[in-house]
N, C-alpha and C positions, 0 to 999 in steps of 0.2 A: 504494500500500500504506500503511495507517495504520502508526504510529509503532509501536500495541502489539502488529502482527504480527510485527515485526522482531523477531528473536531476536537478543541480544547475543553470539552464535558463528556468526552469519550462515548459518545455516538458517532455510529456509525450506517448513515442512511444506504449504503450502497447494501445492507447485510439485511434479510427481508427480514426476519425478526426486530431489526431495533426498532424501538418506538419512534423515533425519527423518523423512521422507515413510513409507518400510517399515517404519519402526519403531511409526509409528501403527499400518499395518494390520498387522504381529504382534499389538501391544498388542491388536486391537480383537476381537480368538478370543476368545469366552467362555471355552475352557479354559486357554486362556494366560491367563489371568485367574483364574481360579479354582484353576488350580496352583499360581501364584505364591501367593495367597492362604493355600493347604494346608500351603504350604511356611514360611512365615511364623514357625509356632512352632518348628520345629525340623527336624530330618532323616527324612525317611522311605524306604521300602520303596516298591518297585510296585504292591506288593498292595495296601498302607495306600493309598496315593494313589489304589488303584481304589477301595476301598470307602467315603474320601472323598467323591470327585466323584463321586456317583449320577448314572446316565446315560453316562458314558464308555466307549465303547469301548475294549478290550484296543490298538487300531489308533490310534484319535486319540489315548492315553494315551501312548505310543510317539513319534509323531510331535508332538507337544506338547513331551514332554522332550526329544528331539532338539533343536526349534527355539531353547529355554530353554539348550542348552548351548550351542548355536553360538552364539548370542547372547551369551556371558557372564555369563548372570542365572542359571542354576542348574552346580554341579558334581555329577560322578556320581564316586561309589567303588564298586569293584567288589572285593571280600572273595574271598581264593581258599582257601575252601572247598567243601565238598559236601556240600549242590548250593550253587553259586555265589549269592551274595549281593550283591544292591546296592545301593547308598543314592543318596537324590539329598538335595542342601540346597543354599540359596539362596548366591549370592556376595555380595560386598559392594556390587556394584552391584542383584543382587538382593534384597536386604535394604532397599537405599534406593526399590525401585520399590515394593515391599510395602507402605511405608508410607502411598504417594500411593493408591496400590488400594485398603488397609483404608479407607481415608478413603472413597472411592465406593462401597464394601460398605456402610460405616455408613447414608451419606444413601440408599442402596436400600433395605435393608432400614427406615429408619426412614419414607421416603415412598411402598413399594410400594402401601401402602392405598389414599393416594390417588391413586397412579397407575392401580391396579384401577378405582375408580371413576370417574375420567375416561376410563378405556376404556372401561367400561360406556353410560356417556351417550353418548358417542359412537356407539357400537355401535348403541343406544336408536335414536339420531337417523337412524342410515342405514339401520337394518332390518339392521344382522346380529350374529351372537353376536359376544361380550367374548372376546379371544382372549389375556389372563391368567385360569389358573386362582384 
């Protein structure tokens, strides 16, 4: 193992046992990433966060914030009104992942072009369609 694999809290994500290990593949959900992301500027609603993430199911929407609680990274309030109200917003451990995400939102959104277009040539080169709209 190189030097800069070693984590200095002695995980080791490349080893499918370490706990680091599942923490990648939470992190690696598109909507575990793009919740956290929603959640970033402040507290919202279920409904806010559906109409958010375009594309989300009522079902992955649910089982997303679930994962985000167990995990630590998001808290839920539950308002005992009627009809019942709830909010979800990042912890401070979620607070500190949002910032390393914003950071991979920026470099997508600012290299998606040319990522479209080396899909394109690609695609060119084998005979099939570019499979970024």
């Amino acid at each position: 193992m190189d030097s800069e694999d070693r984590s200095p809290c002695g995980y080791d994500a490349f080893r499918r046992t370490c706990p680091s290990h599942t923490v990648l593949e939470m992190l690696a959900s598109k909507w575990v990433y793009l919740t956290v992301c929603a959640l970033r500027r402040g507290r919202l609603r279920n409904g806010e966060l559906a109409r958010k993430l375009e594309g989300i199911t009522p079902k992955m929407l649910t089982q997303t914030l679930r994962v985000l609680e167990r995990d630590g990274l998001v808290r839920r309030e539950v308002f005992a009104v009627i009809p019942p109200r709830v909010e979800y917003e990042l912890t401070e451990l979620g607070r500190n992942l949002a910032g390393l995400l914003s950071q991979i939102r920026s470099w997508a959104e600012e290299h998606a072009s040319e990522i479209k277009d080396a899909r394109t040539r690609a695609s060119a080169d084998h005979g099939e369609k570019a499979a970024m709209p």
